[in-house]
C-alpha positions as CSV (number, residue, x, y, z in Angstrom):
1,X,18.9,53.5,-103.6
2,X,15.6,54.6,-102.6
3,X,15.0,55.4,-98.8
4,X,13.3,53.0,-96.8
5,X,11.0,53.7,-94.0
6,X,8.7,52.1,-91.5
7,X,5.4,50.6,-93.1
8,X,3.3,51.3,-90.4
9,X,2.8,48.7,-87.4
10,X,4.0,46.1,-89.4
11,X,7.7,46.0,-88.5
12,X,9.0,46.2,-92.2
13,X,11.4,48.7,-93.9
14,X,9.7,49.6,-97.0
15,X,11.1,51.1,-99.9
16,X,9.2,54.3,-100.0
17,X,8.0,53.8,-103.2
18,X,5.6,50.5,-103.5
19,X,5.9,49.3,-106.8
20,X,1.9,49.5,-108.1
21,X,1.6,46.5,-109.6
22,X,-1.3,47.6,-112.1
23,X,1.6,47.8,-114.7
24,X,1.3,44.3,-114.8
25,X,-2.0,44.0,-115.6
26,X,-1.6,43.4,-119.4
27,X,2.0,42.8,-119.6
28,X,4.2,39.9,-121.1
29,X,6.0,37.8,-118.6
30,X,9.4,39.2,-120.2
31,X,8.2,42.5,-119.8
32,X,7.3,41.3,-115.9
33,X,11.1,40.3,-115.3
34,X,12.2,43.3,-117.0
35,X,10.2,45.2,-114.3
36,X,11.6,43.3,-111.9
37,X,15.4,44.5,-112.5
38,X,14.3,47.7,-112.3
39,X,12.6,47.3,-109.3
40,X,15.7,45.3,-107.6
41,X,18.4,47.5,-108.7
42,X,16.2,50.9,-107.1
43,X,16.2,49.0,-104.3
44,X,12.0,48.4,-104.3
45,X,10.8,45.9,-101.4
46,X,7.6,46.0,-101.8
47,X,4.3,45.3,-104.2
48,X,1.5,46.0,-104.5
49,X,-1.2,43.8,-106.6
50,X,-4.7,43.2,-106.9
51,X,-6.8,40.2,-107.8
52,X,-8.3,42.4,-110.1
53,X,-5.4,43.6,-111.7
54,X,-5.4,41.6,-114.7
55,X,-2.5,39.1,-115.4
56,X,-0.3,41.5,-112.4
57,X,-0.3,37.9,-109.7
58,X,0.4,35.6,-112.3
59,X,3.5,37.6,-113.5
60,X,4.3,37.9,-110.1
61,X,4.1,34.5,-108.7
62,X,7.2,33.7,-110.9
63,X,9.4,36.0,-109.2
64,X,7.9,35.0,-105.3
65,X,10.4,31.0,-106.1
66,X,13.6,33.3,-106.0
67,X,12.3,36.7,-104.5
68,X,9.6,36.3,-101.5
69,X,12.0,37.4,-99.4
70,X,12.9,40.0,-101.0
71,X,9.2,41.7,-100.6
72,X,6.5,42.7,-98.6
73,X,3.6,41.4,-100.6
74,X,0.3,43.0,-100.6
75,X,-2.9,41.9,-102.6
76,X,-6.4,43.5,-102.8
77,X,-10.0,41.8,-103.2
78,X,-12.6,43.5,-104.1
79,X,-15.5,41.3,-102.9
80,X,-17.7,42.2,-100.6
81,X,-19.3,39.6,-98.9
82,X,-17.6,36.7,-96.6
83,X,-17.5,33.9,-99.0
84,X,-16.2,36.0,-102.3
85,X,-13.3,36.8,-100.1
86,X,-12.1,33.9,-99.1
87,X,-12.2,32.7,-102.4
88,X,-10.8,35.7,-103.8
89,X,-7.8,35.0,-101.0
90,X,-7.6,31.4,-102.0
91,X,-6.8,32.4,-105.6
92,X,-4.9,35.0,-105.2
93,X,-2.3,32.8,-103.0
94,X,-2.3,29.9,-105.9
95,X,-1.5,32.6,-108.4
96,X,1.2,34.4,-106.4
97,X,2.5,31.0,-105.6
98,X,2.7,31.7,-102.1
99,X,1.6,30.4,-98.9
100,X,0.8,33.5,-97.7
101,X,0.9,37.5,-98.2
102,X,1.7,40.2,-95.8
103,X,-1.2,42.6,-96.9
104,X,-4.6,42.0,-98.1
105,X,-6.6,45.3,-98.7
106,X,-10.2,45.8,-99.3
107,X,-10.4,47.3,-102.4
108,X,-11.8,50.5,-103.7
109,X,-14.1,50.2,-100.7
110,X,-15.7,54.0,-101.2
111,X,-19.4,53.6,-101.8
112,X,-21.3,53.6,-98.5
113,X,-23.8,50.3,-100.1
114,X,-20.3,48.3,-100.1
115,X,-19.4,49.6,-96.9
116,X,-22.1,48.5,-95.4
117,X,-22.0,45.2,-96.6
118,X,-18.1,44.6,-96.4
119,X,-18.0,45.8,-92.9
120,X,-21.0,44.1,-91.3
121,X,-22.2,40.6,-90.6
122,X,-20.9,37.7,-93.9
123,X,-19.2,40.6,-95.2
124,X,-15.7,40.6,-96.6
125,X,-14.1,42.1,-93.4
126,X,-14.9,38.8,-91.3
127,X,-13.5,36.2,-94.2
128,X,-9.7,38.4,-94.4
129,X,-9.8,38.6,-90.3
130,X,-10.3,34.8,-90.7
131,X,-7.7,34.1,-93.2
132,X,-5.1,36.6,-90.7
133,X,-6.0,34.0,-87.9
134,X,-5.2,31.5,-90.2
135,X,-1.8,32.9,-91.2
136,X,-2.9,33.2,-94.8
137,X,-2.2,37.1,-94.4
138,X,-0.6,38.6,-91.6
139,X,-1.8,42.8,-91.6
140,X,-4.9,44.0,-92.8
141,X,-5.6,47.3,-94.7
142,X,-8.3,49.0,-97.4
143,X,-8.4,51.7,-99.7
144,X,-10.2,53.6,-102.0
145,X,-10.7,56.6,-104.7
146,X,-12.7,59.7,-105.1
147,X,-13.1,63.2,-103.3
148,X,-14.8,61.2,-100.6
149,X,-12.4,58.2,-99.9
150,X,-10.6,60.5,-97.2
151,X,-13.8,60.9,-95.2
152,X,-14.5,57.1,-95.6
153,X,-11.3,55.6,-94.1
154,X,-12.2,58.0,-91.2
155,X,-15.3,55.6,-90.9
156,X,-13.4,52.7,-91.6
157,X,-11.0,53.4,-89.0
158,X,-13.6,53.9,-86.5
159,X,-14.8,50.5,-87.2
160,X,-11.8,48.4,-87.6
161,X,-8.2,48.5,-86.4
162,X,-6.9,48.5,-89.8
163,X,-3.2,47.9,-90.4
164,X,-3.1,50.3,-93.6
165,X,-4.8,52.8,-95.6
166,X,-4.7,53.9,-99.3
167,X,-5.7,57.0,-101.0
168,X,-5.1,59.3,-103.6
169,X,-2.9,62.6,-103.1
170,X,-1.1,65.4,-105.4
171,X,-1.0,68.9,-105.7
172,X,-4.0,68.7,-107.4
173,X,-6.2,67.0,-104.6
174,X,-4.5,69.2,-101.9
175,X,-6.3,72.5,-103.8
176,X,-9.3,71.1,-102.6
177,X,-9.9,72.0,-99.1
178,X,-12.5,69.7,-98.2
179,X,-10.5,67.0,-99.3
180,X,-7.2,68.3,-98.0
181,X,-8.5,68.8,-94.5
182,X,-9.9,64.7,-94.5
183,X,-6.6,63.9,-95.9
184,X,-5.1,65.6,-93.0
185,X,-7.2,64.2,-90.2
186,X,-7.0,60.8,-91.7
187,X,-3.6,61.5,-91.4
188,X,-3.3,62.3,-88.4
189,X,-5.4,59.4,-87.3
190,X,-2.9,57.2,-88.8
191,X,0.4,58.5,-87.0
192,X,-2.2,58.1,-83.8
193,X,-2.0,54.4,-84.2
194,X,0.7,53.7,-86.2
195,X,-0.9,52.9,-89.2
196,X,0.8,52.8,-92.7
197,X,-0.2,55.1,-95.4
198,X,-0.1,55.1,-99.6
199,X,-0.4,57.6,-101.6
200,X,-1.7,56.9,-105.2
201,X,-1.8,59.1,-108.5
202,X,1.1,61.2,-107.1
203,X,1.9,61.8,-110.9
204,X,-1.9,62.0,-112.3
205,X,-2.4,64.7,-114.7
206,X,-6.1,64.2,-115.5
207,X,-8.3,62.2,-117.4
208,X,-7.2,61.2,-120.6
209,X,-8.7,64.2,-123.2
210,X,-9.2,61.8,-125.9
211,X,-9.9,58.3,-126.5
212,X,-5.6,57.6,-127.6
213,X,-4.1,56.8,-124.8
214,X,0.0,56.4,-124.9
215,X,0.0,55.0,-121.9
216,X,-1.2,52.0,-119.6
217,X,-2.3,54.4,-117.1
218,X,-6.7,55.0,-116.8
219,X,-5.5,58.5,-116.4
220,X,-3.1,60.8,-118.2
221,X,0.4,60.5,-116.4
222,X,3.0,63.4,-116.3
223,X,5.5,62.6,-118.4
224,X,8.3,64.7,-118.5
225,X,11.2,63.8,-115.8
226,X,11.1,67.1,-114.3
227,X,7.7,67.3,-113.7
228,X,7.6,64.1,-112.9
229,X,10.7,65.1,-109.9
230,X,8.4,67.6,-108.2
231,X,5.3,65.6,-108.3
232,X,6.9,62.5,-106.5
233,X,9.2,64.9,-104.5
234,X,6.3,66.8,-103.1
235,X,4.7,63.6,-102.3
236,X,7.5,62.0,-100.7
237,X,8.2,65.3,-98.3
238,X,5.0,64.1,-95.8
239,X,6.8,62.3,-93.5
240,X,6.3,58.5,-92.6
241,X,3.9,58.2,-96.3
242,X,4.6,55.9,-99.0
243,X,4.1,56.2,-102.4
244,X,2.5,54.0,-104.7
245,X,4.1,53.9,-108.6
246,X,2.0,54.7,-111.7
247,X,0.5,51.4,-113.6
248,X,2.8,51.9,-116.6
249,X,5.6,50.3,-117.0
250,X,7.6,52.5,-119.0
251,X,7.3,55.0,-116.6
252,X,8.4,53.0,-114.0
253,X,12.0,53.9,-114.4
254,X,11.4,57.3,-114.3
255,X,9.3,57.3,-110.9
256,X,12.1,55.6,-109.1
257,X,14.7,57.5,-110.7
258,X,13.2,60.7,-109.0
259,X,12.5,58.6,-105.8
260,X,16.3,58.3,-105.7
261,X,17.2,61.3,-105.7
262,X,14.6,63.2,-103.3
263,X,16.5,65.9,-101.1
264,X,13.7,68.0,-100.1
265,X,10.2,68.9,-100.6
266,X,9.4,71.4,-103.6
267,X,8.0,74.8,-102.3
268,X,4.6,75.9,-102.7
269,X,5.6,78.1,-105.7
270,X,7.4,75.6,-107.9
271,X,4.0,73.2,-107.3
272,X,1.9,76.3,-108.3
273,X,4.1,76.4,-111.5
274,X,3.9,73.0,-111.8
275,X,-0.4,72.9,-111.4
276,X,0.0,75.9,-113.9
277,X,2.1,74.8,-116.2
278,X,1.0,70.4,-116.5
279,X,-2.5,72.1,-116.8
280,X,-3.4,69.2,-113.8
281,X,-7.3,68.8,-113.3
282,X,-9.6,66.6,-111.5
283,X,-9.6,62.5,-111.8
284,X,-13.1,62.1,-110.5
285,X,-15.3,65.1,-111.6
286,X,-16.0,67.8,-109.8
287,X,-15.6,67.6,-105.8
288,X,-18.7,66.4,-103.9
């Protein structure tokens, strides 16, 4: 079984691995309950969805008759404005089947134009503090992509009292000491108040090199279990951080298998070996 720890403020024993419910974006409703086995016999107690995520709620809200107890259940919107989000809220409870979830995120919320709008007056930040008082959602969180997210959820901290955070980290990102150093003082922030914190794209290779892609993933996945071992073991060795897995679904067995058997955190060396050797390079161009 996969070790559980605290997700943040919230009170909940998760799983340390979220399943990242992107897999689910194009997949069967077989294939969704297949995923689901997998996800209950690791010991998996938590999801993570999107409303723009493709099919991913409406394979979930099958499981959420025999399962919602079974899993803290986040959703993201990606609105902007007030009124989007509550209806983006709205729909995503009707296609969860659920009368509430535990998370809503603001999603992808990087770009200082949609910052600006989602955090200030009708923006989206006002309709999901609404829908918490409302018990639609109980905890509140945002994340985001890039070389500048880091620096962003610094901002977004100052401003709100978020209840999670979401970012991307590997070996890769870490090189980067711009980034690393944001990483850290976000961080850092985070353990300060007790705030929860994913990782994403903990087993990102790169950009796909050419247009045939052999996986669900929008970037180019390690592969091999071993290298797939040190990537999510490296990850999993920052204490208190939770890892989100990668949108494919036949990989999923083979995160969580090497999320059940982490003993310690690979050395620098075998990551340098690893950066070397995986050939690893940057998701989202060169760093700004």
């Amino acid at each position: 079984m996969i070790e559980k720890r605290p997700f943040g403020r919230t009170g909940h024993l998760s799983s340390v691995t979220l399943f990242g419910a992107a897999a689910l974006a194009q997949a069967t409703q077989d294939a969704a309950d297949r995923a689901l086995e997998v996800l209950l016999r690791h010991g998996v107690n938590h999801i993570d969805t999107a409303a723009r995520y493709g099919d991913s709620e409406l394979r979930i809200g099958p499981w959420m008759a025999r399962h919602r107890k079974d899993f803290f259940l986040a959703t993201k919107t990606g609105s902007r404005t007030a009124r989007e989000a509550r209806e983006d809220v709205q729909r995503s409870l009707e296609r969860l089947r659920v009368d509430h979830v535990d998370l809503i995120q603001m999603h992808s919320l990087g770009h200082p134009d949609d910052w600006d709008t989602a955090m200030g007056p009708g923006g989206a930040l006002e309709a999901l503090v609404e829908a918490r008082q409302q018990k639609l959602v109980r905890f509140i969180g945002v994340t985001g992509h890039g070389w500048t997210i880091a620096a962003m959820h610094r901002r977004s901290l100052a401003r709100f009292d978020f209840d999670s955070v979401l970012l991307p980290y590997n070996i890769f990102f870490q090189q980067n000491e711009r980034y690393r150093n944001a990483f850290e003082e976000v961080l850092t922030i985070c353990r300060e108040r007790n705030v929860a914190v994913q990782v994403i794209k903990s087993i990102a290779r790169g950009p796909w090199a050419t247009t045939e892609r052999s996986r669900t993933t929008w970037y180019q996945p390690l592969e091999a279990q071993p290298d797939i071992d040190r990537a999510v073991h490296w990850a999993m060795g920052l204490p208190g951080v939770h890892l989100n897995t990668a949108g494919d679904l036949d990989l999923l067995p083979r995160f969580l298998d090497a999320a059940s058997r982490f003993r310690r955190r690979p050395s620098d060396e075998e990551m340098a070996t690893l950066l070397g050797e995986a050939r690893m390079t940057s998701l989202f161009g060169l760093p700004t």
